[in-house]
N, C-alpha and C positions, 0 to 999 in steps of 0.2 A: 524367568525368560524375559528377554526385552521385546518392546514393541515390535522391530524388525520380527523376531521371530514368531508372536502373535500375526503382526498380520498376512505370513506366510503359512502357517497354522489353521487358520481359523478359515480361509478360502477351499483347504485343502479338505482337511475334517467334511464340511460343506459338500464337496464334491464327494466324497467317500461316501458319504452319508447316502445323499443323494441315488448315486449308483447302488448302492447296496438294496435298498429300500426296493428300486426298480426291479432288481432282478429277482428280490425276494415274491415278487407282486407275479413273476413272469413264473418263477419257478415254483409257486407252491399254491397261487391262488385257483388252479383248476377251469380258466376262466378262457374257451372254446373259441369264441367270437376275434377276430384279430382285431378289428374295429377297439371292441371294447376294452380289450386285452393293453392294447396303447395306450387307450386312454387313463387306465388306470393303474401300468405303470408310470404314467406321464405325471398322474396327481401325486403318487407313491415319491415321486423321484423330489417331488416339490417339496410334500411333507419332510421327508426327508432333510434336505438343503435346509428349510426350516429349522428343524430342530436341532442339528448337528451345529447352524449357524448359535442359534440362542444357548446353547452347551457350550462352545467355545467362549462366547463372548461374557458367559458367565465365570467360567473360569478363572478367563483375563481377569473379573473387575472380582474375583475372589483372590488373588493373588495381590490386586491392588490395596484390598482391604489389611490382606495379613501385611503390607508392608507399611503401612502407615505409623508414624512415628510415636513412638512410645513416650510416658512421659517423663521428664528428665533424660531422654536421649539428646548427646551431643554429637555424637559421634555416626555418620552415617557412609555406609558403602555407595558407592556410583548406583547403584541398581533401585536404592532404597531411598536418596534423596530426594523428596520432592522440589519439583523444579518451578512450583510455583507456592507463592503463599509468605512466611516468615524465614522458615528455613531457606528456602533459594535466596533468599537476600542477602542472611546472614552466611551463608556459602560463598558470597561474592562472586566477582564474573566469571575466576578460573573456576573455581569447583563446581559452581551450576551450570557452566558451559559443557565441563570434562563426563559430569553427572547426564546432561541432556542425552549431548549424542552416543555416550554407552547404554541409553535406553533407549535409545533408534536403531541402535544396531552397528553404529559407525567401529572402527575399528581403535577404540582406544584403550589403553591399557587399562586391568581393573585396578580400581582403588578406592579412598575411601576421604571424608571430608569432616577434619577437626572444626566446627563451627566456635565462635569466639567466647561461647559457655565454658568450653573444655579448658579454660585458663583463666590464671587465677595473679595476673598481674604477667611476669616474666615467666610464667611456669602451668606445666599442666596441674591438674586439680586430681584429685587420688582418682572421684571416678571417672573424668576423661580420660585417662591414663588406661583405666581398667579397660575401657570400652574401646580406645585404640588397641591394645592386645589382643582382644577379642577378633577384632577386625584382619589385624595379623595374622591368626593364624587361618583364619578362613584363608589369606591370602594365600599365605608359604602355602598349603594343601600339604601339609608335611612333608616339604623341601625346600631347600636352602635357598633362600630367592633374596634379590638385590630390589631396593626399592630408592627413587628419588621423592626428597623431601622438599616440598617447594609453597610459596606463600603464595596469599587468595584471600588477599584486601576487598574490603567491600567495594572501593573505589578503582582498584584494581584490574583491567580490561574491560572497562565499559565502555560507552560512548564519544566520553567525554575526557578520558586521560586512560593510556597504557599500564604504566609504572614498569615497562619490560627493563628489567635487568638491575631496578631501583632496589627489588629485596633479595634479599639472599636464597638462594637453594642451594641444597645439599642433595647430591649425588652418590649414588653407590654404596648407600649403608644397609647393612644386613642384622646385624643384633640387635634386641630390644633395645641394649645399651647407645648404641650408637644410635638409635632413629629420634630415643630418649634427647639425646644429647643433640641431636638434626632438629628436630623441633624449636627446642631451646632456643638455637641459633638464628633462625628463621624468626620465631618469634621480635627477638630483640632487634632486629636489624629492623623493624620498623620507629626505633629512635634516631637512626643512622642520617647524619646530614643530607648525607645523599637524598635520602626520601624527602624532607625538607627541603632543600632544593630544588626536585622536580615539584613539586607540589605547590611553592609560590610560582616556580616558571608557567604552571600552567593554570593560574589566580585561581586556586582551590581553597579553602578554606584550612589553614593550617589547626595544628593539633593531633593527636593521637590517634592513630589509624586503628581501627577497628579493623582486625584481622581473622582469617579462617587460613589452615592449612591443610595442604592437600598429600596424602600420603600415598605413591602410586607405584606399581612394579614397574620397574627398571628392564627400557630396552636398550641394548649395547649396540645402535645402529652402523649399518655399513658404511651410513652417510646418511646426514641430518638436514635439513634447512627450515626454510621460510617460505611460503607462498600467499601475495594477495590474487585475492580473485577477482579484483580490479585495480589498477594500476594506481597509487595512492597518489601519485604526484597530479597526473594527466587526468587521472580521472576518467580513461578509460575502460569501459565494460566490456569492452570486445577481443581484449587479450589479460589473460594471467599472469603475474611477473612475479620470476621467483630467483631464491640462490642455495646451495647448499657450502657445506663441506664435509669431508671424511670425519665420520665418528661421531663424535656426538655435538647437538649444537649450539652448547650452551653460550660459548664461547662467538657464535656468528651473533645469536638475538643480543647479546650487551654488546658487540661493536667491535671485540676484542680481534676480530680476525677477519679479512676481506675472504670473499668464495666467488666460485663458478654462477654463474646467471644463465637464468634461462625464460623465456616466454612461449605459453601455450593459449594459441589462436581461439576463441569461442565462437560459436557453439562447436565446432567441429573438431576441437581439443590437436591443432597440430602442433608438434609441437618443435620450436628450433632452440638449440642449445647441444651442452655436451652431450658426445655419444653414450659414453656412461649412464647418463638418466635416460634415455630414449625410452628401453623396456618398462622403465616404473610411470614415464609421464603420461601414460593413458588412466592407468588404475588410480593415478594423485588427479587427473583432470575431473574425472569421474566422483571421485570422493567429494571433492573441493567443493564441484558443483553443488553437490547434493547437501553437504553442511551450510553452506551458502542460503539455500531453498529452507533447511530447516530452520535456521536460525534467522533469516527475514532481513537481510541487507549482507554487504560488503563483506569478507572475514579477511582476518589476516592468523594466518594455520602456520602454526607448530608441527613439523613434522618427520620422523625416522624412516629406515627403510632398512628389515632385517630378514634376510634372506630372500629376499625379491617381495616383502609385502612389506607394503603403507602400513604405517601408524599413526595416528595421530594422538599426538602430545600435547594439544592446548588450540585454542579458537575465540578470538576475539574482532568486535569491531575494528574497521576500519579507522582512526578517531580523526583524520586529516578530511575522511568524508560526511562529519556529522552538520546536518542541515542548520540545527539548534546551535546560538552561542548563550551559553545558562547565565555567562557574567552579564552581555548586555540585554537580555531576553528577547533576542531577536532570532528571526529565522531567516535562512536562505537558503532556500531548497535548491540555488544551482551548483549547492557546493556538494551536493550530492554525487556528482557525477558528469561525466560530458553529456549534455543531450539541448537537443535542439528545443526554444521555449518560443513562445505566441504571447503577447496581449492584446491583439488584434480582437475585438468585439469584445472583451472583458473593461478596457478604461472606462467603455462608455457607459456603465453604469456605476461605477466606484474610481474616477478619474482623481480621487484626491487619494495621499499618501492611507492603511487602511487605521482603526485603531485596534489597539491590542488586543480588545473584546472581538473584533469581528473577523482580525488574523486568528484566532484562538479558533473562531465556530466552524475554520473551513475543517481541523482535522477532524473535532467535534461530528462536525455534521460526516464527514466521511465514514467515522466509526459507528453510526448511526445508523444507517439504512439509506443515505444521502446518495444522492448521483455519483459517480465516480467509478473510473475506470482503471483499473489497477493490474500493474503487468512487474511480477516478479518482487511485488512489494512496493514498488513505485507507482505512485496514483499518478492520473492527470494533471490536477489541481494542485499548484503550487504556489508558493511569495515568493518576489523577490523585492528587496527594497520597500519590502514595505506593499505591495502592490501584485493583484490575482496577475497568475500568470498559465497558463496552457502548455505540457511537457508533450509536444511535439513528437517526442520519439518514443513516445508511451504509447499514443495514440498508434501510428506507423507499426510498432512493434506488434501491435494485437491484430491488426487487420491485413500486414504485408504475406501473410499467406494466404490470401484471399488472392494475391494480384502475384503468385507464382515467387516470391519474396524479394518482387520489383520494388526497393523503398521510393525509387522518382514516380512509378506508377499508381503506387498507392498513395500518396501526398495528393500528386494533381486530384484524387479522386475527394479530397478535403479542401485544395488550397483556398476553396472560396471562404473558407470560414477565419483563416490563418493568415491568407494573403501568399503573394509567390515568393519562391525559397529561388537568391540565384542557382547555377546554374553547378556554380563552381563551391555554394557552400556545402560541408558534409549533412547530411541527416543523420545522429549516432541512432542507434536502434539498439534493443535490450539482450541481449543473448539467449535463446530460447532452444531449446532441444523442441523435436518435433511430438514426444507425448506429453511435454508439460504444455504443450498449447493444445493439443485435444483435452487434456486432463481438466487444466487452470480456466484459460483464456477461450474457449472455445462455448462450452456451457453457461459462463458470465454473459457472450454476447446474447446467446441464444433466451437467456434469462431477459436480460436488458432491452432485446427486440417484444418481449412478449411483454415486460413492466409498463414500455412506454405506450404499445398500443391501448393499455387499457386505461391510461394515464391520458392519452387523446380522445379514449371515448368517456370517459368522466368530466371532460375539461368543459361542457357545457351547465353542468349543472354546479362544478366548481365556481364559473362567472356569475351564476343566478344568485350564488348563497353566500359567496365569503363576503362581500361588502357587511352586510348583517353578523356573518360569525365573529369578522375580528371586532366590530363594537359591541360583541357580548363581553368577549372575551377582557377587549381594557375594561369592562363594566366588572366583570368579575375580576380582574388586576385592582383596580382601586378600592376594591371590598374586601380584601385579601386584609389578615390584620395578623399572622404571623408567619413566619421566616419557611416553616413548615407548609404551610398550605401555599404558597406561592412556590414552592417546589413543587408538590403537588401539581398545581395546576400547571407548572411545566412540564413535567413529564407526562402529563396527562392528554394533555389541550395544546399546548403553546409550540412545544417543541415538534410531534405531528404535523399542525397546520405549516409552521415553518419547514419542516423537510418535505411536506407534499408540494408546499409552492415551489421549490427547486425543478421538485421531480415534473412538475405541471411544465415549466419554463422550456425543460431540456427535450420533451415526449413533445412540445408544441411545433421544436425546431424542425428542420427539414433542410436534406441536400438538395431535396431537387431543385428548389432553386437557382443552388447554385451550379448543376450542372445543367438546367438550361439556360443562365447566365451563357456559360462558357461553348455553348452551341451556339448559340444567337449571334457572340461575339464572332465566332469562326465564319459565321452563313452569311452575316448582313454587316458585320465590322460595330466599333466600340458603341457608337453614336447612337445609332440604331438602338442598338440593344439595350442602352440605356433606354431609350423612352419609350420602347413598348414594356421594358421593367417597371419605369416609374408611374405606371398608371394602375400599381395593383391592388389600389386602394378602390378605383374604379369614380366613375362622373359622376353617380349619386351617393357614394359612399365615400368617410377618410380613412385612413390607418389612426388606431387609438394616439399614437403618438401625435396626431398634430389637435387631437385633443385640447390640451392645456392650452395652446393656443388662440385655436379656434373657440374657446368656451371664453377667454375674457373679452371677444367681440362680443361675443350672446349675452354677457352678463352686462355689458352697455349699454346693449341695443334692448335688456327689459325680456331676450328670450327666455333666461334661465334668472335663478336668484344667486345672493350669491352664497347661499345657506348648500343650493347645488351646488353650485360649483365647486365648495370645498370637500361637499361630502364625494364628489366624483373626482377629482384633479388634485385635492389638498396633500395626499400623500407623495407626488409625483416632483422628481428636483434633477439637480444635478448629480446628487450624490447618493443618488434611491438603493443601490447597495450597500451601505454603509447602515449596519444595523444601529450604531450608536448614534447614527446624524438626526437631530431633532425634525420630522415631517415639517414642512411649511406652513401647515394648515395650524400649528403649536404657538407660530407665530401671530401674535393677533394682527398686527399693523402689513405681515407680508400678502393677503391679496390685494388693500388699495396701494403698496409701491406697484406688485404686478400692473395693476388698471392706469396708473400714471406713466409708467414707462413705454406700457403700451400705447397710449396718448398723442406720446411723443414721438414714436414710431409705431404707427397702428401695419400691420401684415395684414393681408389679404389673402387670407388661406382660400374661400371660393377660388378666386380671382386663379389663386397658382396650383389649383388645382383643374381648372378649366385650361389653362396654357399644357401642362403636362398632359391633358386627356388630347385635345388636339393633337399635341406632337407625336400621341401614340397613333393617331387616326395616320397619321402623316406615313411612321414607318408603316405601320401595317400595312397601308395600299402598296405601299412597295413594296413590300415583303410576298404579296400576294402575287404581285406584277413576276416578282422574279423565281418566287415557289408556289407554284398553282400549287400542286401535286400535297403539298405540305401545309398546307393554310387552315384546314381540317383539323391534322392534330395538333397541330400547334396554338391553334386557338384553346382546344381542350388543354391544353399543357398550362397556359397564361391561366385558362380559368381558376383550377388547379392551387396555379402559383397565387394567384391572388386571394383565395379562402383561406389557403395556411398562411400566409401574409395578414392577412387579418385575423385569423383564431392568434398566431404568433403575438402579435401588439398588443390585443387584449388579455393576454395571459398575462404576457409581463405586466401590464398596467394590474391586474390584480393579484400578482403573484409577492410586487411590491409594496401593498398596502400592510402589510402585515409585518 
């Protein structure tokens, strides 16, 4: 059985159980009292669901067990492949793909997967040979069945190169003889220039393709095509663009024949094209999606249609949308797709180009347990050029049904972080059916809401300790004396303290500022608002940011030394995100340049911090003059803004020591 069919199984069983158990309780325990009588159907029904739950779920992983790969097995059916580990590599993209979604359930023909042991140069090996037979005849079921013979390069429908129409398949053979001899063919056609051709065109590594081939029953569609699930050119997410022709398609995916096109709108799957496909383009919207969801980005699907049901015949990436280029090792995550991106509040702590070490930590830290918000497989956090950037339409995407699935309403409810979107540019947003966002996006946030809170209530005792934790920690780096324990204490120590300081930075942030930003602004105009903001550091206190500055006065004037100084300010720069950039404090000679430039132009941080507390006294009386009624909470509001304003500062100041 496949998983689809498990996990409709094993809820149901559950329920049966369940019920059974209950009425067994109701009808034989004798038991007078109606009170009691419930209650102990009620525990009965539990027990139940329990066990009937741990039966099925046993079964599943005993069924997993009996199919686990034998040894010197080369030869595996769709059911039996596993889809992770040696064999899914050696299956390559088509047969670990074809292999995946027939043990999801999806609707693809059974078949079975020659891995590149089963050949012995140009030819099968006596027992690959035996073991495709085998597989045979399970398939015929003792009748005469048509099978297509098609190849499944390792390199073949991945990421990073197609190979669509590069190797040979063979269609329509039925005798051992013939599939014998389909193999064969298939095989060799991986010397064929053609392969060699595509293969410099797309700066691959030339050489001898390491092949698997995929042996599958033969459907004689009414009509074949192609569909991406987002538009490869355009890069949009919000319609599906597809073609077909009559019969079968082999003949459309190598180019050999133009067809009818058609596009189905997302999420809502409408769909415009010929009348002909109308009946099938709900059932194909549906599938697509779902394979899509499984296999975690973009597809572009192989697909028949025989007697009014979808098949699916093959699934691969997108490759015109891969974020990754492997030749120059670079990423660009906007080549992912159309959507709207930010680095609004991200330059200013990594303002320089990033390097490969610290572009590498963001996916690192994502797969980690790191901050990040992920809608459809698309995180927030992405590069471009080199440099953090904010997927705007990721964000939008997870929260616009919050705001009725207003995308302009839900923006403003961010744009202080992001900055204004005109008026006239598009927001693309992610295509969401409404139970993958209860299912997905909904529980993430609810997680997310509950992480950060307790992320804000540790954040005091995080500022009291880490200055001490990370100079244990370099104390324990420089006593490190092999390759081993300095793993160790990364996985241990190192990499922890670095993803809780994320988690501290994002739990520290706050909207409300910026939506009484954009109140103030409405009530009293820009001016104003500015300088009852700029005082939320307050007249006896500063924001940690003006720190570093304010501390090379104090180390002048004899307040502080400058053994403090460094140990409080040394890790603080212009490029304090940048986890390869050497801390300032590494530098011996960089506090006296600081002390001399200062010198030369000394700041008066009192000074500008006394002009900004006046200008706030200034709006305030006016603000009061014009809003008695509101001067109350609005004072509670500033107060407010100015503790998270300062827990904010101070986080990052030690969130970046590290």
């Amino acid at each position: 059985m496949n998983n689809l069919t498990w996990k409709i199984l094993i809820p149901l069983a559950a329920g049966i159980g369940a019920t059974a158990c209950a009425l067994a309780v109701i009808s034989f325990s004798g038991i007078q009292n109606i009170g009691l009588l419930i209650l102990a159907a009620s525990l009965a029904g539990v027990l139940g669901n329990r066990i009937f739950t741990w039966l099925g779920n046993y079964s599943r992983d005993l069924q997993k067990r009996l199919l686990r790969p034998c040894t010197g097995e080369t030869v595996f059916s769709f059911l039996r492949l596993p889809v992770k580990g040696d064999e899914a590599v050696q299956a390559g993209g088509k047969g670990k793909s074809l292999a995946h979604l027939f043990q999801e359930g999806f609707p693809v023909p059974d078949g079975c997967v020659l891995l590149p042991d089963s050949f012995a140069g140009d030819d099968l090996t006596a027992e690959g040979w035996s073991q495709v037979q085998k597989e045979l005849s399970r398939l015929r079921r003792g009748r005469e069945t048509a099978f297509a013979v098609r190849s499944s390069a390792l390199q073949e429908d991945s990421e990073l190169a197609s190979f669509a129409g590069e190797f040979e398949s063979v269609l329509n053979v039925r005798s051992d003889e013939e599939i014998y001899a389909a193999v064969k063919e298939v095989l060799r056609s991986r010397h064929s220039e053609r392969v060699s051709s595509y293969t410099r065109a797309q700066q691959m590594e030339e050489g001898e393709h390491a092949i698997a081939i995929v042996i599958q029953r033969m459907v004689n569609p009414d009509f074949a095509g192609v569909l991406f699930t987002v538009d490869p050119l355009s890069g949009n997410l919000s319609q599906m663009t597809g073609n077909y022709v009559p019969g079968l398609g082999e003949k459309l995916v190598s180019g050999q024949v133009s067809a009818q096109t058609f596009t189905i709108d997302r999420p809502k799957g409408v769909y415009n094209g010929p009348e002909e496909m109308r009946k099938t383009a709900k059932s194909l919207h549906q599938i697509a999606h779902g394979i899509e969801d499984e296999l975690r980005g973009p597809q572009d699907i192989e697909w028949g249609v025989h007697g009014g049901k979808v098949f699916i015949l093959q699934s691969r990436p997108i490759t015109t949308l891969n974020a990754y280029d492997p030749v120059n090792a670079v990423w660009n995550d906007s080549r992912k797709g159309h959507f709207l991106w930010s680095a609004t509040n991200l330059m200013e702590a990594s303002p320089n180009v990033l390097t490969p070490f610290t572009a590498s930590m963001l996916h690192y830290l994502t797969g980690k347990g790191g901050p990040s918000l992920i809608v459809k497989n698309y995180p927030l956090n992405g590069i471009i050029g080199g440099r953090f950037y904010a997927n705007i339409s990721v964000q939008v995407s997870a929260f616009m049904r919050l705001f009725k699935g207003d995308t302009r309403r839900t923006y403003r409810e961010m744009a202080g972080w992001w900055g204004d979107v005109p008026q006239e540019v598009d927001i693309p947003v992610i295509p969401l059916m409404g139970y993958e966002w209860w299912r997905d996006i909904f529980p993430g946030l609810i997680k997310s809401i509950g992480q950060f809170k307790t992320y804000r209530q540790k954040a005091p005792a995080f500022l009291a300790e880490n200055r001490q934790k990370c100079a244990e920690l370099k104390e324990k780096v420089q006593q490190a004396s092999s390759g081993l324990e300095l793993l160790n204490l990364w996985n241990g120590s190192i990499f922890p303290r670095y993803r809780d300081s994320f988690l501290y930075i994002v739990a520290a942030g706050s909207d409300a500022q910026v939506r009484l930003e954009q109140e103030l602004r409405r009530l009293v105009g820009a001016e104003d608002a500015n300088a009852l903001l700029s005082n939320l550091g307050g007249a006896s206190t500063r924001l940690e940011s003006l720190g570093p500055m304010a501390g090379l006065a104090e180390v002048l004037s004899g307040q502080i030394t400058r053994q403090e100084y460094l140990d409080k300010y040394g890790h603080r720069g212009v490029n304090e995100g940048e986890c390869a950039w050497p801390r300032p404090l590494e530098d011996a000679g960089w506090l006296d340049r600081r002390l001399e430039e200062w010198k030369r132009s000394p700041v008066d941080v009192n000074a500008m911090l006394a002009r900004q507390h006046a200008a706030y006294e200034e709006a305030w009386q006016r603000f009061c003059v014009r809003f008695p009624g509101k001067a109350r909470s609005m004072q509670k509001r500033l107060s407010q803004a100015a503790e998270s304003a300062r827990l904010r500062e101070s986080v990052r100041s030690e969130a970046t020591r590290g």
